[in-house]
Each structure stands twice: as structure tokens, then as C-alpha cells.
C-alpha positions in Angstrom: 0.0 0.0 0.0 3.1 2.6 1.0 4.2 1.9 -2.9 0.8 3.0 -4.0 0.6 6.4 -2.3 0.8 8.4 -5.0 -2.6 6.6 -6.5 -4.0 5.9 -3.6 -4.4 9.5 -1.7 -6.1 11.2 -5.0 -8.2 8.2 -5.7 -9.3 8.3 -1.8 -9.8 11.7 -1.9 -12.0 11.8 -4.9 -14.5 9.1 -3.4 -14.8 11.3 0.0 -15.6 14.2 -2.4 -17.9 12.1 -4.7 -19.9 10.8 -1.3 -20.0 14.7 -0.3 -21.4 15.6 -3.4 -24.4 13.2 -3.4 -27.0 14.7 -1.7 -26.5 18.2 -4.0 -26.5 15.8 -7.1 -30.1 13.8 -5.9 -31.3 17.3 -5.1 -30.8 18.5 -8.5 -32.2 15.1 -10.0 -35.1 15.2 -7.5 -35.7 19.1 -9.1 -35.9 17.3 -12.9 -32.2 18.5 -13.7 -30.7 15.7 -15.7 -28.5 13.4 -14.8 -25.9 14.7 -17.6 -26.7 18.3 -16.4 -26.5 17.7 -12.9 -23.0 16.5 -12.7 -21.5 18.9 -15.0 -23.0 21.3 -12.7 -21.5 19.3 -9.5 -18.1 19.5 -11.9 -18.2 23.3 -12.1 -18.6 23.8 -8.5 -16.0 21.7 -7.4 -14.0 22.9 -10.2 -14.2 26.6 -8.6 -14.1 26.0 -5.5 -10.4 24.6 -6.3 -9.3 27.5 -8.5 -10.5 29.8 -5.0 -9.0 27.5 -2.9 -5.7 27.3 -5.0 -5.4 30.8 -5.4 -5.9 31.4 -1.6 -4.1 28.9 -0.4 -1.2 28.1 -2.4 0.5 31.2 -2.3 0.5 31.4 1.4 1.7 27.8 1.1 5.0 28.6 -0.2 5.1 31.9 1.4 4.9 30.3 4.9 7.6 27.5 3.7 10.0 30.1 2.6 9.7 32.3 6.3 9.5 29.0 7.9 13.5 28.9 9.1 13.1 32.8 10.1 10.0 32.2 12.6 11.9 29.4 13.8 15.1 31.3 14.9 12.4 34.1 16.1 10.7 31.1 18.4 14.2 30.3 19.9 15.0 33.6 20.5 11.6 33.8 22.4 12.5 30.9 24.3 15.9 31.8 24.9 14.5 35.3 26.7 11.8 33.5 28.5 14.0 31.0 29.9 16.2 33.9 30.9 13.1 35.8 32.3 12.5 32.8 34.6 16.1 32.7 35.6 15.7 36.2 36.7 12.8 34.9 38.8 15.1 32.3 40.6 13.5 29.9 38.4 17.0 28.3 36.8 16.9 26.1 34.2 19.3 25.0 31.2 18.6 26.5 28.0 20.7 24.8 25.7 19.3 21.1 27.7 15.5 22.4 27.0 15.6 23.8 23.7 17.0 20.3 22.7 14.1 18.4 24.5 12.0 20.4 23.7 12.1 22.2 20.3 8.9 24.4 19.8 10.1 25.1 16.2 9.9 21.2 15.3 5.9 21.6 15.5 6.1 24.5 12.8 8.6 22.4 10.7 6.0 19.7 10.8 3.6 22.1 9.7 5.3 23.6 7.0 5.4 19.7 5.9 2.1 19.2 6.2 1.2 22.2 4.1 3.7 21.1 1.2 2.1 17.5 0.9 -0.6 19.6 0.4 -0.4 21.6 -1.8 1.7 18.5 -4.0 -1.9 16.7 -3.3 -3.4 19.9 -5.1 -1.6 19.1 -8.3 -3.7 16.2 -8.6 -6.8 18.5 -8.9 -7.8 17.3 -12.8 -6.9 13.6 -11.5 -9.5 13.9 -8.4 -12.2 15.9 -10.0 -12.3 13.4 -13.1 -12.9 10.4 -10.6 -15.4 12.5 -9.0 -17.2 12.5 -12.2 -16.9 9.0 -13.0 -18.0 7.8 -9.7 -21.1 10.1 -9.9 -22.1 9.2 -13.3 -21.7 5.5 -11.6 -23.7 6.1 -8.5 -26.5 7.3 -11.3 -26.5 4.4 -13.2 -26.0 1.7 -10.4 -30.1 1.8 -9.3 -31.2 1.1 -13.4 -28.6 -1.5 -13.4 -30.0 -3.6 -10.0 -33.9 -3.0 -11.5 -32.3 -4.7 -14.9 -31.2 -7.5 -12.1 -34.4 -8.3 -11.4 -35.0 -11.2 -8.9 -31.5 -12.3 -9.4 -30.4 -8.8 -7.3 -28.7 -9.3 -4.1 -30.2 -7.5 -0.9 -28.9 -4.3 -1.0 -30.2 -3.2 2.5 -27.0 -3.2 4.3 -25.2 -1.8 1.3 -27.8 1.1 1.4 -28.1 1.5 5.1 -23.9 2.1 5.0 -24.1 4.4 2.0 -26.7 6.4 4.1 -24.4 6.4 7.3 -21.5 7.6 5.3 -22.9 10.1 3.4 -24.3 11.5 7.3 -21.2 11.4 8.8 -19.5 13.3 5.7 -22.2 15.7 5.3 -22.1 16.6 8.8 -18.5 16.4 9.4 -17.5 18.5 6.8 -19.7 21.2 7.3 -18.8 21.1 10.8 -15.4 21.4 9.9 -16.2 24.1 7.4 -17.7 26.3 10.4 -14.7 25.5 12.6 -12.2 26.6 9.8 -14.4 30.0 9.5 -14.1 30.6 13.0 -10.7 30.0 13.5 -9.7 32.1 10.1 -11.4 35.1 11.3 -10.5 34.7 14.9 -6.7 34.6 13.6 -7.7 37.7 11.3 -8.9 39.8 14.0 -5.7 39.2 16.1 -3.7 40.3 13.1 -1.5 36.4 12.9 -0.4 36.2 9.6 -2.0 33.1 6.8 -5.2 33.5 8.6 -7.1 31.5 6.1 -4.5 28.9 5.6 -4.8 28.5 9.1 -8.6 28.1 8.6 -7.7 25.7 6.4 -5.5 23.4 8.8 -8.5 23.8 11.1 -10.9 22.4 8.8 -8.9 19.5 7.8 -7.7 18.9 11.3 -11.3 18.9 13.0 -12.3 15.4 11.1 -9.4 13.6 13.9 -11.3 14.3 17.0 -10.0 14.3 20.6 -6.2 15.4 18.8 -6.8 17.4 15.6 -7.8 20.4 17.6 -4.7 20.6 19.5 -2.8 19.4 16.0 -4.3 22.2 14.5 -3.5 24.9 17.2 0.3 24.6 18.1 1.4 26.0 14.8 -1.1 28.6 15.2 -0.7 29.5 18.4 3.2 29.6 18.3 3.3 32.0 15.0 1.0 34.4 17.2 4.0 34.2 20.0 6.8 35.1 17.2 5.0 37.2 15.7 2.6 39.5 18.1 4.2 38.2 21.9 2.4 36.2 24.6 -1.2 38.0 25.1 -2.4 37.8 21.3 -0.9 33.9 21.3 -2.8 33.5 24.9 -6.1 34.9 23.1 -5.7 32.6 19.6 -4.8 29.7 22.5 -8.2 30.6 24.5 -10.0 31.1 20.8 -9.2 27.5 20.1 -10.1 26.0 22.7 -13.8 27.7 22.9 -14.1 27.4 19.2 -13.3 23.6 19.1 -15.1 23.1 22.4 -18.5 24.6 21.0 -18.3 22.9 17.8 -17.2 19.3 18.5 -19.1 19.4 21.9 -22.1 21.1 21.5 -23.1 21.5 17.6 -21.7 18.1 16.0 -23.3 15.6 19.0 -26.4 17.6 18.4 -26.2 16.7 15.1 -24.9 13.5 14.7 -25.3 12.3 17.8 -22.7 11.5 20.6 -22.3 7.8 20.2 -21.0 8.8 17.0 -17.3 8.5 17.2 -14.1 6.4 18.0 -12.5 5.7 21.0 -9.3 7.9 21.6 -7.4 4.9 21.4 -8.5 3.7 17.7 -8.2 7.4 16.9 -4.4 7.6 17.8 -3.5 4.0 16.2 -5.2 5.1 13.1 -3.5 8.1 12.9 0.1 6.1 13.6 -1.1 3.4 10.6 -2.4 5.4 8.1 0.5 8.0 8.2 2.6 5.1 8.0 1.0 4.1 4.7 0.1 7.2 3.0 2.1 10.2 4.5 1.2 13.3 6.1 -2.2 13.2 4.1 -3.1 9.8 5.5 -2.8 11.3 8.9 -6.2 13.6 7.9 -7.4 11.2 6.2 -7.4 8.2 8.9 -10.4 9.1 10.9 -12.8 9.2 8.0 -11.5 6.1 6.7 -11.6 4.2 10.1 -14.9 5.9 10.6 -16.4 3.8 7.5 -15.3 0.7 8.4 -17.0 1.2 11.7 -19.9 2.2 9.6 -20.1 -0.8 8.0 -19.4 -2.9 10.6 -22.9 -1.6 12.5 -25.0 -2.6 9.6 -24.5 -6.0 10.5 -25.6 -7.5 13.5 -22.6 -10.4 13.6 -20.1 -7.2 13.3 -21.5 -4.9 15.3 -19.5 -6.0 18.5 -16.8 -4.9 16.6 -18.1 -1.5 16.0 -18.9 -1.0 19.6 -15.2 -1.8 20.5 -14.2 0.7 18.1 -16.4 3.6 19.1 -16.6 5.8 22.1 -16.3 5.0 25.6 -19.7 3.7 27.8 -20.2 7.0 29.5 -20.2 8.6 25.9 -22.8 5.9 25.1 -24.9 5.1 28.4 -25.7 8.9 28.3 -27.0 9.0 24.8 -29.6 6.0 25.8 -30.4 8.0 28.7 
């Protein structure tokens, strides 16, 4: 599978999008738009929401990348004069021991990595959006072809049941994350932290890892607000994250999706550990979703579905949904 990244993360990518994109495309077929019309309608949406997002994005992506080394030295000179602050305090500690433990610029480096696979996952754009299209025009043409079946069709009712689940959890997920990417990019805006809408970005894509993503997601962040404006404005985007996240992945997704929902934080990290084994820094935004359907599927059979309960939240998450 590691050999196959370079297929596998576009062609992965392009079925998340296609699943998104389903309940727009029955919408329009439900309105008498046809079939032919309503995809090349899904097409041109997601063909400009890439040019906005590439033209946003992608310059701040190599922009960041080429100030990454400079906010780095900034960060260790920021720790450097803390450190001495504290030792002014009585507070002694060892710089050069601490920095190398602990080296607040590695978290940026990693995000400057992050970014880059990225925006290489970008160039892909034509490959994705033309699998989009195929799989639509497939998903269209897949009821005819079980009515041409006959009696000789297998039950489909766990094969539609899943579908349903999936397409829920992605609907609500990513417009969930969509809000919490908003929030963030204007919070950071407000503050005056530069990239605020790439940071939006990293937001949204984070928020589909719960428990983690949100702190993921907030260290870069936070620690280009501390180069950049000093420790109040990186205290406030800290205390912005924290309420942001907390309000939307406590209070509007449960309400939404409901709280037992979810994986354990154990399946959570180990998917995040195996699937940025096999497919790189996008596999690591890509795990939850992808352990999240195979949890799907396991529940929409009853021989499985102990398996899905071991995967998913803890009991208090779940008691106090039956209650």
C-alpha cells in the first residue's frame, strides 16, 4: 500500500468528495435537472471552489515555507528570553538542555510539511475531479442496473443503510469542519496572525481527527502568534481555540450527529500512527474518515456490530445517549 501512495491518496480523496457531493446531485435530479446536467454542474462547483482555494491557499503555502527557518530562529529567541526571564525569577533552568528536548520550532517544521504535501496533493486537482465525475455518473447508473437484475439482485439493505451512514457522517462532518475553519480564520484575522485563512484551512482538515486534531491544529497557530505579536495575542488565539473547538465538536456536532458517533481515543491515535505510515502526512487527515467507514459498516451488520462498539466511544459517551 506505502508503494501505492501516490494513487491511492487522490483516488481516496476523490470518493470522499464524490460521497459529499451526493445529496446536492439527488437534489438537483429530484428538481428534474438531468443526470448529464447535474453532474457537469457538481463539476463546475468543485472545479471553482479549487481554483478559490488554490489561489488562496497556495501562495500562502510557499510563502509560509520560505519564512519558515526565520519564525523558527524568532521562536528560539523567544524561548531563549523566557528561559532567561524565569532565571531572573530564581527559576533556573538549562537553555541549551530544553531547547533540545523540547524544540517548539519542530511543531512549525512539521507544519510547513504538512502544508507542502498539500499543496503536492493539489496538483492532482484534474486527476481527483475526473474520478469524482466517474463515480457520480456510476452512482446514477448503479439503481437502473440492480432494477435490470431483477429477482437475481442481491439484498442491497446493508449496502444502502452504509451508504446512508457515510454520506451523514461526511455531510455533517465537513460542514462542521467548514464552520470551525471560518471561525478560526477570522479569529486569527482579528488578532492580526499572519495566513489566517490557511490556518482556517488546517482547522478544517484537522477537526475530522477528533480528541487530537484540535490541538494538531492549534500549536502552529498558536506559536506563530507568540513570534509574531508576543504572549497576550498567542494567549487569546490559545483561548479562541479551545472555545471554538469546544462549542463545535461538543455542542453542535453531538447535536447533530449524535454523541455515540465516534471512536475511542485509542483507535483514533493507532489510526492516525497506521495510516501515516501508509500514506504520508495526508493519510494522517485522512485516517479518521476512513476508520470511521469501516466502523460504519461494521454496524449494519448485527454479527459485526460488537466490533463497532469496541471501536467507538467510551460507555459513558454511550450510556448517556440512551439516557
Amino acid at each position: 500500500m506505502r508503494a501505492a501512495t501516490s494513487l491511492l491518496v487522490p483516488f481516496l480523496l476523490a470518493a470522499f468528495l464524490a460521497v459529499i457531493c451526493m445529496p446536492p446531485m439527488h437534489w438537483l435530479l429530484r428538481h428534474r435537472v438531468s443526470p448529464a446536467m447535474a453532474v457537469l454542474l457538481i463539476t463546475v462547483a468543485l472545479l471553482l471552489v479549487s481554483v478559490l482555494v488554490g489561489a488562496f491557499v497556495g501562495a500562502s503555502i510557499a510563502d509560509f515555507s520560505h519564512n519558515l527557518p526565520a519564525y523558527q530562529h524568532k521562536l528560539k529567541v523567544r524561548m531563549t528570553d523566557m528561559i532567561a526571564w524565569l532565571g531572573s525569577r530564581g527559576v533556573h533552568l538549562d537553555a541549551e538542555h530544553l531547547l533540545q528536548s523540547f524544540d517548539p520550532g519542530v511543531a512549525m517544521a512539521m507544519a510547513g510539511k504538512l502544508l507542502a504535501s498539500f499543496g503536492h496533493m493539489m496538483t492532482n486537482t484534474f486527476l481527483i475531479i475526473f474520478t469524482v465525475i466517474l463515480l457520480l455518473i456510476e452512482a446514477v447508473a448503479l439503481p437502473g442496473k440492480w432494477r435490470m437484475m431483477g429477482e437475481h439482485a442481491p439484498d442491497t439493505r446493508h449496502v444502502e443503510r452504509f451508504v446512508r451512514s457515510v454520506n451523514t457522517y461526511l455531510t455533517i462532518k465537513g460542514l462542521v469542519s467548514l464552520a470551525t475553519g471560518v471561525l478560526v480564520a477570522v479569529l486569527l484575522a482579528v488578532v492580526g496572525v499572519d495566513y489566517p485563512i490557511l490556518w482556517g484551512l488546517v482547522a478544517f482538515l484537522f477537526h475530522f481527527v477528533p480528541n487530537i486534531g484540535a490541538l494538531l491544529a492549534a500549536v502552529p497557530a498558536v506559536l506563530l502568534a507568540l513570534v509574531q505579536l508576543g504572549g497576550i495575542p498567542a494567549l487569546i488565539v490559545a483561548v479562541g481555540y479551545g472555545v471554538i473547538n469546544a462549542v463545535m465538536g461538543n455542542i453542535v456536532e453531538p447535536k447533530f450527529m449524535g454523541k455515540g458517533v465516534g471512536l475511542s481515543t485509542l483507535v483514533v491515535f493507532l489510526s492516525l500512527v497506521f495510516w501515516g505510515w501508509v500514506l504520508g502526512p495526508v493519510g494522517m487527515l485522512l485516517s479518521v474518515p476512513l476508520t470511521m467507514i469501516v466502523k460504519l459498516a461494521l454496524e449494519t451488520d448485527e454479527e459485526t456490530r460488537w466490533l463497532a462498539i469496541l471501536l467507538g466511544p467510551d460507555a459513558p459517551a454511550l450510556s448517556s445517549e440512551k439516557g
